[in-house]
mmCIF file of the N, C-alpha and C atoms, coordinates in Angstrom:
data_MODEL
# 
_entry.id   MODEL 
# 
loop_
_atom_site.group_PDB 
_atom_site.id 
_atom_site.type_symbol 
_atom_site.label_atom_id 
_atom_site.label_alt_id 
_atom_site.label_comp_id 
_atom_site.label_asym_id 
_atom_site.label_entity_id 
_atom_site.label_seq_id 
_atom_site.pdbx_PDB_ins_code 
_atom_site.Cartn_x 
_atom_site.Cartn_y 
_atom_site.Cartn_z 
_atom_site.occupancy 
_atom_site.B_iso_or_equiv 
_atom_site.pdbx_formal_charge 
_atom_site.auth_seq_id 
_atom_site.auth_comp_id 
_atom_site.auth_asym_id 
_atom_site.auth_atom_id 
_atom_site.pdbx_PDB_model_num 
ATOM 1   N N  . UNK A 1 1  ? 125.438 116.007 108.365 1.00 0.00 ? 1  UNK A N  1 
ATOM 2   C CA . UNK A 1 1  ? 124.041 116.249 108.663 1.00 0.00 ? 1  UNK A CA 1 
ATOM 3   C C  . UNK A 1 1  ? 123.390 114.936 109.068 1.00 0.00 ? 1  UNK A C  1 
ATOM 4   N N  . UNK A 1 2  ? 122.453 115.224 110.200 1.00 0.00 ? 2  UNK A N  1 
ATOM 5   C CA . UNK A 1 2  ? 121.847 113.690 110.627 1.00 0.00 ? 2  UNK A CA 1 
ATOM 6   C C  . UNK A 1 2  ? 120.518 113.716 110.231 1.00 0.00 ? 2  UNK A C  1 
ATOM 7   N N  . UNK A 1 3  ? 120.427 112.711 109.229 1.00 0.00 ? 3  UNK A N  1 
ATOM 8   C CA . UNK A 1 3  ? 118.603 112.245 108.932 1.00 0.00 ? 3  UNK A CA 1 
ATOM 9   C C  . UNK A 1 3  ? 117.812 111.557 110.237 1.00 0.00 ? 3  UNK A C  1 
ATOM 10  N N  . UNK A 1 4  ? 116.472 112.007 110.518 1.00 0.00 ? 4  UNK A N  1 
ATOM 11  C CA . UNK A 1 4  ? 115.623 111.509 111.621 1.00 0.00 ? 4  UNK A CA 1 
ATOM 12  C C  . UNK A 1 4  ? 114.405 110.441 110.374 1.00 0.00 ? 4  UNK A C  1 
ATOM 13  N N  . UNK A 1 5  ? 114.732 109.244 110.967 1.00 0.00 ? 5  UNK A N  1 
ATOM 14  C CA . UNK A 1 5  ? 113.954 108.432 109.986 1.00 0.00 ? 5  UNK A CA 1 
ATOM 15  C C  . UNK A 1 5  ? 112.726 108.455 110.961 1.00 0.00 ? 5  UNK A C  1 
ATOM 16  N N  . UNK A 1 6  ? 111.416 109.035 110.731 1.00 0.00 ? 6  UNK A N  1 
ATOM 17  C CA . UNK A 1 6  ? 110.130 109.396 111.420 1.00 0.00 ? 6  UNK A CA 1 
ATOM 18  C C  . UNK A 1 6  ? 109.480 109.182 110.473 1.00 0.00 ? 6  UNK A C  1 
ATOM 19  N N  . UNK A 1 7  ? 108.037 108.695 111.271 1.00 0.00 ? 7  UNK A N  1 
ATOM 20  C CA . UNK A 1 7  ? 106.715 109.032 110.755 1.00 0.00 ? 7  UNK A CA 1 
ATOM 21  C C  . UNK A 1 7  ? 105.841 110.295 109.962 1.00 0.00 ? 7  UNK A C  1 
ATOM 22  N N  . UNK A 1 8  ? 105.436 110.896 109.305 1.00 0.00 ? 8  UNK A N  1 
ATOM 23  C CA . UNK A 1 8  ? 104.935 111.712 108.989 1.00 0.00 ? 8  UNK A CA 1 
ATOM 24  C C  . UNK A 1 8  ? 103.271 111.515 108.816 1.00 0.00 ? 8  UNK A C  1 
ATOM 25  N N  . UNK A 1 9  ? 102.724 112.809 109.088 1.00 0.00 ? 9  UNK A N  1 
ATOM 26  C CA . UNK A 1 9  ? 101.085 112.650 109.214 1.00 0.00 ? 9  UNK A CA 1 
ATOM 27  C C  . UNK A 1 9  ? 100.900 113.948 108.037 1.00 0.00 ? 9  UNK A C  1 
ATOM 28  N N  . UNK A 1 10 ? 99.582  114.011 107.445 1.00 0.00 ? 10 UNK A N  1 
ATOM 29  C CA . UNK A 1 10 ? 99.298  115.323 106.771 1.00 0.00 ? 10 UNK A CA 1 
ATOM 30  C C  . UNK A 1 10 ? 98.302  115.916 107.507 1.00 0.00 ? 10 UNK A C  1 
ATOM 31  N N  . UNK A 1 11 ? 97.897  117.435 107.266 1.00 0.00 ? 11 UNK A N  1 
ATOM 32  C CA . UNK A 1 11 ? 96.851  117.752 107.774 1.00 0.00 ? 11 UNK A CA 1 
ATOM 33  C C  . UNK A 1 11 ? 96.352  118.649 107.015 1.00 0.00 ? 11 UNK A C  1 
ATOM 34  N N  . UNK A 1 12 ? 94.834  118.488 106.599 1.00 0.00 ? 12 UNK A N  1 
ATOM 35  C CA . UNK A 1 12 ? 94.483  119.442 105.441 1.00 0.00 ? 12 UNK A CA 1 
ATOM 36  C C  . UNK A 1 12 ? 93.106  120.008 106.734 1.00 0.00 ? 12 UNK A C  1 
ATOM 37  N N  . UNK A 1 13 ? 93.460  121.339 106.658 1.00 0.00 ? 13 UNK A N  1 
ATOM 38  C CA . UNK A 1 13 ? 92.278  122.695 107.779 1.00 0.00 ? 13 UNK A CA 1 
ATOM 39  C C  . UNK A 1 13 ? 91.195  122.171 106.709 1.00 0.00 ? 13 UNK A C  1 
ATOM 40  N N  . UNK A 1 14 ? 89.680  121.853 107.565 1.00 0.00 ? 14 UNK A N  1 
ATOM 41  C CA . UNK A 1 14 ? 88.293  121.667 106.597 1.00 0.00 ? 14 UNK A CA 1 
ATOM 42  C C  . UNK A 1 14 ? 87.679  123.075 106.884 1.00 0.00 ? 14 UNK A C  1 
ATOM 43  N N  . UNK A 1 15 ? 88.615  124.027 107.811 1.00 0.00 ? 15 UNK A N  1 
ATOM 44  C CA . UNK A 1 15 ? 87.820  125.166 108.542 1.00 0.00 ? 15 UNK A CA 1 
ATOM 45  C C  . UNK A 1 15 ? 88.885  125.963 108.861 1.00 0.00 ? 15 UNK A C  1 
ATOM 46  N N  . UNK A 1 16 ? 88.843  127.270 108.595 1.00 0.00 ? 16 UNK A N  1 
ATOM 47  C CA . UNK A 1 16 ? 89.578  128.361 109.200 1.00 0.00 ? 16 UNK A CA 1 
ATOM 48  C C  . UNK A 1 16 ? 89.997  128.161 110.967 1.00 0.00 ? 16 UNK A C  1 
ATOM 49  N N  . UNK A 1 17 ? 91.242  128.460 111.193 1.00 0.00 ? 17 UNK A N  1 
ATOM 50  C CA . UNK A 1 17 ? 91.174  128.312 112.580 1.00 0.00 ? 17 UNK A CA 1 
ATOM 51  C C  . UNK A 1 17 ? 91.888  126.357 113.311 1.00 0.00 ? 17 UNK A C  1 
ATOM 52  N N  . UNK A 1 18 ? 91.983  125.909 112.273 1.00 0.00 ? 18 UNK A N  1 
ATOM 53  C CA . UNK A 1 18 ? 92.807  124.680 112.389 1.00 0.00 ? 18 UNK A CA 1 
ATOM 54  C C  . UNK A 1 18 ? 93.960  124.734 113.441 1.00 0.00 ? 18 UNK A C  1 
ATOM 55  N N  . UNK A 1 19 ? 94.003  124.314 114.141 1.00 0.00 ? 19 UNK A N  1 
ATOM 56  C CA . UNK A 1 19 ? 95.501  124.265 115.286 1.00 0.00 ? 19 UNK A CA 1 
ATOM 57  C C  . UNK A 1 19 ? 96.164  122.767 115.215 1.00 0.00 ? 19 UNK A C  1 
ATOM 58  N N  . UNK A 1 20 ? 97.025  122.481 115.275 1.00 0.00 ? 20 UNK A N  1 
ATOM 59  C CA . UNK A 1 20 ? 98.492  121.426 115.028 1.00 0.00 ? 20 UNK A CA 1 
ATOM 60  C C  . UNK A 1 20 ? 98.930  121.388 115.762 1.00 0.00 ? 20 UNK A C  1 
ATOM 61  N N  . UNK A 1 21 ? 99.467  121.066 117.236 1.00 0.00 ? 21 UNK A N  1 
ATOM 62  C CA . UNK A 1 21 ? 99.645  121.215 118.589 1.00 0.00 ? 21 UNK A CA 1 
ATOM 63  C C  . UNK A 1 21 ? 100.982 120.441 118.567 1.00 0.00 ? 21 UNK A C  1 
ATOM 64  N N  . UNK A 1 22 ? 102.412 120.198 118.484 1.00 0.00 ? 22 UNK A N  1 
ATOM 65  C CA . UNK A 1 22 ? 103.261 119.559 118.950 1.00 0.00 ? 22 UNK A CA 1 
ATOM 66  C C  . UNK A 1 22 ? 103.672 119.507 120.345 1.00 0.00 ? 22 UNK A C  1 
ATOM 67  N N  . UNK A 1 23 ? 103.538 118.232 120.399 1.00 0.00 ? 23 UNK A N  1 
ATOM 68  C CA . UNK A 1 23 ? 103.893 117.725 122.338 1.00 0.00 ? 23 UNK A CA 1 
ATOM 69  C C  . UNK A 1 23 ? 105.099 117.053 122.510 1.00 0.00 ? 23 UNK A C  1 
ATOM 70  N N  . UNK A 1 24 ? 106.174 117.230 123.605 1.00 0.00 ? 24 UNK A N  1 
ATOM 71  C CA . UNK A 1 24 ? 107.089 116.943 123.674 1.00 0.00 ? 24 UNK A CA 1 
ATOM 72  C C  . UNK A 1 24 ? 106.954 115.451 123.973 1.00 0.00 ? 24 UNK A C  1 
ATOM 73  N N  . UNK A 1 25 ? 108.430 114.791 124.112 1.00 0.00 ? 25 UNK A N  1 
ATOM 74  C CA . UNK A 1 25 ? 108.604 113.676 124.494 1.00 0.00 ? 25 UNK A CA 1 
ATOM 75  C C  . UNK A 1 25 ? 109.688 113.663 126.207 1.00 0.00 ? 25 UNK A C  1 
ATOM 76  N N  . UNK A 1 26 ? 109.337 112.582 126.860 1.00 0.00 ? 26 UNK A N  1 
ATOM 77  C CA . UNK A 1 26 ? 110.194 112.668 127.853 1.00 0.00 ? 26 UNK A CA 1 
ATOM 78  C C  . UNK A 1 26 ? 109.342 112.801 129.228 1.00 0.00 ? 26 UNK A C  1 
ATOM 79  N N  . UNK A 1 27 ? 109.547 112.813 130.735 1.00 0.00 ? 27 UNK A N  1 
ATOM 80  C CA . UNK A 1 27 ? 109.070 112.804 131.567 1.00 0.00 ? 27 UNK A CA 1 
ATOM 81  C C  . UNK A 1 27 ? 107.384 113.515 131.691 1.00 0.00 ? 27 UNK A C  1 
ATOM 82  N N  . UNK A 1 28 ? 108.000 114.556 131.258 1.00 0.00 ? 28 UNK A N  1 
ATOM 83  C CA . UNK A 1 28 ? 106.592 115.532 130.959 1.00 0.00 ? 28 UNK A CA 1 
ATOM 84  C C  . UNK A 1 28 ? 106.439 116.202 129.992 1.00 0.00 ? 28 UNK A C  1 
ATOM 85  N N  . UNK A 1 29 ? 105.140 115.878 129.268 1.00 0.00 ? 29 UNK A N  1 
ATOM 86  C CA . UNK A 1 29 ? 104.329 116.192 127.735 1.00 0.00 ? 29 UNK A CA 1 
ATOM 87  C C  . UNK A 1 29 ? 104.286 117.883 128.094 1.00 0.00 ? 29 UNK A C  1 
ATOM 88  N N  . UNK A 1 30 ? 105.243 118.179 127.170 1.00 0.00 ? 30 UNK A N  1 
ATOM 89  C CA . UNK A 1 30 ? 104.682 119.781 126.910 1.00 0.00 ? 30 UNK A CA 1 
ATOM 90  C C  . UNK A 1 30 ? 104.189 120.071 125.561 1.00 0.00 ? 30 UNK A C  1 
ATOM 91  N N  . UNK A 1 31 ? 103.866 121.231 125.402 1.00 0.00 ? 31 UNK A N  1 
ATOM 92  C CA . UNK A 1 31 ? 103.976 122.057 124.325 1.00 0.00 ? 31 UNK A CA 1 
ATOM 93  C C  . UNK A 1 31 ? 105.140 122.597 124.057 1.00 0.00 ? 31 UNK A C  1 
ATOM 94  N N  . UNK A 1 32 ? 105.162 122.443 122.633 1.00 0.00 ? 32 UNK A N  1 
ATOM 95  C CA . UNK A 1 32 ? 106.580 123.079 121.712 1.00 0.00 ? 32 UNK A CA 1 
ATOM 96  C C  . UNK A 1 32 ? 106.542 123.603 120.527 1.00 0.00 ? 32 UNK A C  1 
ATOM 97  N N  . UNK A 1 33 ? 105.413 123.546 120.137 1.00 0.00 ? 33 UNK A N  1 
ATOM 98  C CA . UNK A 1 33 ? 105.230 124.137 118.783 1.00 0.00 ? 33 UNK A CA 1 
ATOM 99  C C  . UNK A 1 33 ? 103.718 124.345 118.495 1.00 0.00 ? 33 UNK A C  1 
ATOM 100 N N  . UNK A 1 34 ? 103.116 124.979 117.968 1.00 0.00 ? 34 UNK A N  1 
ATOM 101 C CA . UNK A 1 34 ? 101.833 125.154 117.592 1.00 0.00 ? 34 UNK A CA 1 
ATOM 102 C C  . UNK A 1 34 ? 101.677 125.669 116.323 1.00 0.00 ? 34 UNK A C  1 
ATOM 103 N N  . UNK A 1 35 ? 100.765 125.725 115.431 1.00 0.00 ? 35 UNK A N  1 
ATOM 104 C CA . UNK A 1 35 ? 100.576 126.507 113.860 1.00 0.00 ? 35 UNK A CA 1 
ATOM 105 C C  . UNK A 1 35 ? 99.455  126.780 113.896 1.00 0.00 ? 35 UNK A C  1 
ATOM 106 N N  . UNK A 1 36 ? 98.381  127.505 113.217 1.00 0.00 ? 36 UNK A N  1 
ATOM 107 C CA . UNK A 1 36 ? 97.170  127.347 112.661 1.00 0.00 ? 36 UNK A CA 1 
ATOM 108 C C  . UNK A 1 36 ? 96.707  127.477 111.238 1.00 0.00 ? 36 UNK A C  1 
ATOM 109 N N  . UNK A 1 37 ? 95.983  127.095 111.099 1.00 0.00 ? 37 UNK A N  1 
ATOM 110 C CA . UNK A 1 37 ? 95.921  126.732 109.311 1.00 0.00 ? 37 UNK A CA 1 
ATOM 111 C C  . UNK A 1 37 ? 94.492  127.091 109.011 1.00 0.00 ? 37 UNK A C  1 
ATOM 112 N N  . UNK A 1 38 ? 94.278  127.696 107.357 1.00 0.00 ? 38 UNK A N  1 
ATOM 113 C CA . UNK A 1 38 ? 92.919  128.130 107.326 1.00 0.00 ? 38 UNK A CA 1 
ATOM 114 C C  . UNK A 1 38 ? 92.400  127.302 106.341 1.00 0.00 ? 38 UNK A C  1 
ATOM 115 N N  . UNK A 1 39 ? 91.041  127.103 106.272 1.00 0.00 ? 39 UNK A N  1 
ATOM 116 C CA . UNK A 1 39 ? 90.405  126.134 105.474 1.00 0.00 ? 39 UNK A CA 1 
ATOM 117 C C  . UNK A 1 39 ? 91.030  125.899 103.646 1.00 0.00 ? 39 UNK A C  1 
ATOM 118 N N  . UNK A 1 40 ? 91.890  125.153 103.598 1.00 0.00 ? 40 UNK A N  1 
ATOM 119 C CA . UNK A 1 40 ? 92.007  124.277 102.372 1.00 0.00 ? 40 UNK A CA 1 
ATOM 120 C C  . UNK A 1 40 ? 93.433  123.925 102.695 1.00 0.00 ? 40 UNK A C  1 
ATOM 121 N N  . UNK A 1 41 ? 94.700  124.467 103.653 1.00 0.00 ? 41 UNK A N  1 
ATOM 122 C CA . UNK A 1 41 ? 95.674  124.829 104.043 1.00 0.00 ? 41 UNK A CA 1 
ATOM 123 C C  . UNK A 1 41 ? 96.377  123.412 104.412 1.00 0.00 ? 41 UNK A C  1 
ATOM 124 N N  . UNK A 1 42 ? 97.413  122.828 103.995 1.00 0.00 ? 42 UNK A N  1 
ATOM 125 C CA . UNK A 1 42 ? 97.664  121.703 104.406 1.00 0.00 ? 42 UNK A CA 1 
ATOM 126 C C  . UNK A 1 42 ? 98.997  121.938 105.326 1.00 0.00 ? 42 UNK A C  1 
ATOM 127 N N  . UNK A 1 43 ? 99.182  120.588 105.965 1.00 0.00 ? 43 UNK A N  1 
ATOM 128 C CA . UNK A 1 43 ? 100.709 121.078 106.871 1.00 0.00 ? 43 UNK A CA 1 
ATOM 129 C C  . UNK A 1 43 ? 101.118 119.372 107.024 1.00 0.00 ? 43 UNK A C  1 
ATOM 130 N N  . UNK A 1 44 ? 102.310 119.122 106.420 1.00 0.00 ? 44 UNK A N  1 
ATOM 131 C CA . UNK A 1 44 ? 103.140 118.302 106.659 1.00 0.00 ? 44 UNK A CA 1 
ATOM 132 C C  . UNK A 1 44 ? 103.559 118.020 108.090 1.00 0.00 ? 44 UNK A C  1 
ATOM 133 N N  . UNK A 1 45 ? 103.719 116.910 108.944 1.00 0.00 ? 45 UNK A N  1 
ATOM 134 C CA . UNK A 1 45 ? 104.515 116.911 110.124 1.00 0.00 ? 45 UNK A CA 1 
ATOM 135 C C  . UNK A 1 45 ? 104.788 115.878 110.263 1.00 0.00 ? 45 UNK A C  1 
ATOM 136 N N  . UNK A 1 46 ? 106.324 115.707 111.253 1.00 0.00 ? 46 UNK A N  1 
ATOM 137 C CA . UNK A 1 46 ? 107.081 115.363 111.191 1.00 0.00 ? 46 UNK A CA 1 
ATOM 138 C C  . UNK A 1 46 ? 107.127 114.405 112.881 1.00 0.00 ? 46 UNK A C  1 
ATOM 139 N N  . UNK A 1 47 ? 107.298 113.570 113.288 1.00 0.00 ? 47 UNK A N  1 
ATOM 140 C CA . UNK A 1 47 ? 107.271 112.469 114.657 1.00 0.00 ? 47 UNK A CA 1 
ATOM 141 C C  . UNK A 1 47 ? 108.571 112.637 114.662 1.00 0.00 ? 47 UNK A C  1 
ATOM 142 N N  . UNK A 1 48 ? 109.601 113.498 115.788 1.00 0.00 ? 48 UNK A N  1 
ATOM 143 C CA . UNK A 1 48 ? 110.635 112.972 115.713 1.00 0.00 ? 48 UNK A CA 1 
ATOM 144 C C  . UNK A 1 48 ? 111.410 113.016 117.363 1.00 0.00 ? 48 UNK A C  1 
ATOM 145 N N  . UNK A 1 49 ? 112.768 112.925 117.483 1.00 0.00 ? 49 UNK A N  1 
ATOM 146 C CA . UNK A 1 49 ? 113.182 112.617 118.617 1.00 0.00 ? 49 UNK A CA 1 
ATOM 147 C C  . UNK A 1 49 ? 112.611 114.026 119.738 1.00 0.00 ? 49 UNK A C  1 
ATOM 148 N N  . UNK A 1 50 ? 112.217 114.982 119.315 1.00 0.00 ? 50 UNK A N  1 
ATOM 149 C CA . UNK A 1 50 ? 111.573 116.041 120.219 1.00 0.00 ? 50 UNK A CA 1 
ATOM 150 C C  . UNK A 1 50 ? 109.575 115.857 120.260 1.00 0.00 ? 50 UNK A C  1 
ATOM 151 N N  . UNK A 1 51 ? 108.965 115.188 119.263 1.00 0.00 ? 51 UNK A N  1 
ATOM 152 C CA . UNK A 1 51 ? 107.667 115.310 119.176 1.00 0.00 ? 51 UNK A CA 1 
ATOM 153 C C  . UNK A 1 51 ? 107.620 114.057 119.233 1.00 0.00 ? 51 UNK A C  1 
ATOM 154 N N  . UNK A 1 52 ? 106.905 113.771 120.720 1.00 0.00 ? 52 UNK A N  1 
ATOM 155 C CA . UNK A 1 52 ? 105.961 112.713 120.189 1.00 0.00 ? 52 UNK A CA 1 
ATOM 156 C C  . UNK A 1 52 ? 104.412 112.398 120.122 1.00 0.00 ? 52 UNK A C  1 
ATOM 157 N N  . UNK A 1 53 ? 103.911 113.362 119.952 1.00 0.00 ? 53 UNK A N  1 
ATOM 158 C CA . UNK A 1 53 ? 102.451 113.768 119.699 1.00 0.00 ? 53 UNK A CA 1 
ATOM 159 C C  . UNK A 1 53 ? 101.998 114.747 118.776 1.00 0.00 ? 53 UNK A C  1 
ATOM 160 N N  . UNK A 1 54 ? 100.978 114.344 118.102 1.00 0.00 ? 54 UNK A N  1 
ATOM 161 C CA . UNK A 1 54 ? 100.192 115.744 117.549 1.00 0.00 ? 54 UNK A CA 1 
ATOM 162 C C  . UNK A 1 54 ? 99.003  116.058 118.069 1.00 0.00 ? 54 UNK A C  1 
ATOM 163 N N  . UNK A 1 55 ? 98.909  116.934 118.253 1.00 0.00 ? 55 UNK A N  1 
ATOM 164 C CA . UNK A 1 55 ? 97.471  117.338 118.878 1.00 0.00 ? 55 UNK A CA 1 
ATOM 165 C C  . UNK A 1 55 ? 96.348  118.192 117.483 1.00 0.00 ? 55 UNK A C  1 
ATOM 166 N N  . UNK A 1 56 ? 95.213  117.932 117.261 1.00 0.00 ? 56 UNK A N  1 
ATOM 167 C CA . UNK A 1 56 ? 94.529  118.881 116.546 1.00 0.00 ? 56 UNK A CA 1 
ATOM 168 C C  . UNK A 1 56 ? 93.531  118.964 117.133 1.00 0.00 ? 56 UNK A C  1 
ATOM 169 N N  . UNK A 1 57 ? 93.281  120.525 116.674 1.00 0.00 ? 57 UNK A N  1 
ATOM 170 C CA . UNK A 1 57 ? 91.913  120.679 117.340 1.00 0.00 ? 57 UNK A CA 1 
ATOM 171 C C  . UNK A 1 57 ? 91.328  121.442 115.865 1.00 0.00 ? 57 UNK A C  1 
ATOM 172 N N  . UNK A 1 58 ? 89.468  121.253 116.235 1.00 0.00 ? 58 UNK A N  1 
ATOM 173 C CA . UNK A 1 58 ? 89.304  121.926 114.663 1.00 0.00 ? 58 UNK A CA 1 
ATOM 174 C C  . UNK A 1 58 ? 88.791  120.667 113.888 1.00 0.00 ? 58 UNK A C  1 
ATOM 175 N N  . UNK A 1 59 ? 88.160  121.187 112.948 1.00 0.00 ? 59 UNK A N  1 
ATOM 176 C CA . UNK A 1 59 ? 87.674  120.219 111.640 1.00 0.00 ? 59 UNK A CA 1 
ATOM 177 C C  . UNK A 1 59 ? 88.378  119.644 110.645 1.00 0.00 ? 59 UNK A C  1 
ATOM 178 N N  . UNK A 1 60 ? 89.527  118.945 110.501 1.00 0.00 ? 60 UNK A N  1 
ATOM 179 C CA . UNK A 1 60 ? 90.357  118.346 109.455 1.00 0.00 ? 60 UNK A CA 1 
ATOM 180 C C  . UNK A 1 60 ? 90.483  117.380 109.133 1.00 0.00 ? 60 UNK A C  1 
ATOM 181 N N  . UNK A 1 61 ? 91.228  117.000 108.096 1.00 0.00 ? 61 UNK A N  1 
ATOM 182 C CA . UNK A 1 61 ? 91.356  115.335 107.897 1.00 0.00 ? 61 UNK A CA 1 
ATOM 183 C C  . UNK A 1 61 ? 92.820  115.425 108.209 1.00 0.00 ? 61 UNK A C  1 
ATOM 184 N N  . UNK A 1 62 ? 93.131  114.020 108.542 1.00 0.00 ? 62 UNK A N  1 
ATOM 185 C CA . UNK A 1 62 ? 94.811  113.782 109.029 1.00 0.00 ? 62 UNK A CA 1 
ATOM 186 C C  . UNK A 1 62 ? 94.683  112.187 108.044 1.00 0.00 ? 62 UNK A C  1 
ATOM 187 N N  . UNK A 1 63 ? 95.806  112.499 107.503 1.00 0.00 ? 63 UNK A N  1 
ATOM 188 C CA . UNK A 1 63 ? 96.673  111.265 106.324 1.00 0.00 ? 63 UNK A CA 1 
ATOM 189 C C  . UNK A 1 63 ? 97.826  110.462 107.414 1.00 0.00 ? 63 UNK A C  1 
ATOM 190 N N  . UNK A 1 64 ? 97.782  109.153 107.439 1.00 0.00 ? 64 UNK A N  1 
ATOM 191 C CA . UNK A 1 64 ? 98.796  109.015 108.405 1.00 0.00 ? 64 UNK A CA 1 
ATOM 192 C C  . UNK A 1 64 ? 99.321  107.254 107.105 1.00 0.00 ? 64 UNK A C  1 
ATOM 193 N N  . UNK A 1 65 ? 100.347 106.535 107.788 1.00 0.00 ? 65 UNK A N  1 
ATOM 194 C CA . UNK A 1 65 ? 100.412 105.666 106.814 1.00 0.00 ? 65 UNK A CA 1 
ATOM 195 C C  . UNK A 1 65 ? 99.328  104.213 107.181 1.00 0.00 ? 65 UNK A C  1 
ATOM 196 N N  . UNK A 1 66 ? 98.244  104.831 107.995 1.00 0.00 ? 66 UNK A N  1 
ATOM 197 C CA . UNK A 1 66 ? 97.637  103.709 108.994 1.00 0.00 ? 66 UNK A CA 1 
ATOM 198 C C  . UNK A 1 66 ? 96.092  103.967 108.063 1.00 0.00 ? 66 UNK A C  1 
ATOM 199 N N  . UNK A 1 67 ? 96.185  104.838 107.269 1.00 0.00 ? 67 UNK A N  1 
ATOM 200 C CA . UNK A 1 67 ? 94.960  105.490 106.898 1.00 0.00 ? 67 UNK A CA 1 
ATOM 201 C C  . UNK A 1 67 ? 94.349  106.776 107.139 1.00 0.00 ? 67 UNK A C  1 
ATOM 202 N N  . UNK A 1 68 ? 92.992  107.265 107.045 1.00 0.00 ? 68 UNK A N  1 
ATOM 203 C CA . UNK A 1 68 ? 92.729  108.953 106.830 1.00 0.00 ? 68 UNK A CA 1 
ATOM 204 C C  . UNK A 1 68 ? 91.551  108.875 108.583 1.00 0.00 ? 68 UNK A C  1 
ATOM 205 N N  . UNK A 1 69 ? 91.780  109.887 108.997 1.00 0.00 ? 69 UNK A N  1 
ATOM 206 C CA . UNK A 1 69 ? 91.101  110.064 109.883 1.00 0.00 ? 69 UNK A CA 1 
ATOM 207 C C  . UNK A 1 69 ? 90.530  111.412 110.042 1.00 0.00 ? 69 UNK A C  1 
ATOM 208 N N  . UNK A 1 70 ? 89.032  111.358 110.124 1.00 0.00 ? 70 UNK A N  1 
ATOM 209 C CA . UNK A 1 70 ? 88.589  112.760 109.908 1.00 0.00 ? 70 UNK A CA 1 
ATOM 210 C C  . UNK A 1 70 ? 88.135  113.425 111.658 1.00 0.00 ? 70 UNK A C  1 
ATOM 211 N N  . UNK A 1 71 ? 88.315  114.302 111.822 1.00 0.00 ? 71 UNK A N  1 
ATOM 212 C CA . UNK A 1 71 ? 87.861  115.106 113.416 1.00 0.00 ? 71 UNK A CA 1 
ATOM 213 C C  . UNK A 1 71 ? 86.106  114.697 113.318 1.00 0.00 ? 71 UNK A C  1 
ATOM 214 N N  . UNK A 1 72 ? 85.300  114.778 114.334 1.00 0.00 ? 72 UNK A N  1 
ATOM 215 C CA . UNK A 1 72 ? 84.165  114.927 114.231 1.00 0.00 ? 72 UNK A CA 1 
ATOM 216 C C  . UNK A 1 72 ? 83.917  115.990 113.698 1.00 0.00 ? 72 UNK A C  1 
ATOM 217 N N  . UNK A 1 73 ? 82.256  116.280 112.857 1.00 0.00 ? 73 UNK A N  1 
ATOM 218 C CA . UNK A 1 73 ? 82.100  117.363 112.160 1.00 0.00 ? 73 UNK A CA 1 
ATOM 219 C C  . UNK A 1 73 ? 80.811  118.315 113.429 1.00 0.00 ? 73 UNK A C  1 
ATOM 220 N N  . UNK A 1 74 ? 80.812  117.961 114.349 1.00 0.00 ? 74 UNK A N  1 
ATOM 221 C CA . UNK A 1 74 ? 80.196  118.453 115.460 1.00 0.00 ? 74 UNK A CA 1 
ATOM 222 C C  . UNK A 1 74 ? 80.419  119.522 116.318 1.00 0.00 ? 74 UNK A C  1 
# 
């Protein structure tokens, strides 16, 4: 079995309707994964040789090891 030594981010929904957007890596950024999460709902993710982006859309906080970053509440 092969371990992917990656980054990880958290994401806790402040609002029903939370989206998590994974974007590919490589010539052209796609979509590859999506979730949605409802207000209190957290989701682990994972940076690895297929993702190299997260996308959120929505009211949440994101945990990263850089510090907490909250969406605008607007």
């Amino acid at each position: 079995m092969e371990y992917v030594q990656a980054d990880y981010i958290v994401v806790k929904a402040k609002e029903n309707g939370v989206q998590v957007i994974g974007l590919t890596r490589g010539q052209d950024t796609r979509f590859h994964h999506a979730e949605k999460l409802d207000k209190g709902e957290v989701m682990i993710a994972q940076f690895t040789e297929h993702t190299s982006a997260i996308k959120i859309r929505g009211k949440a906080k994101v945990l990263t090891k850089h510090g907490v970053v909250e969406t605008d509440e607007d």
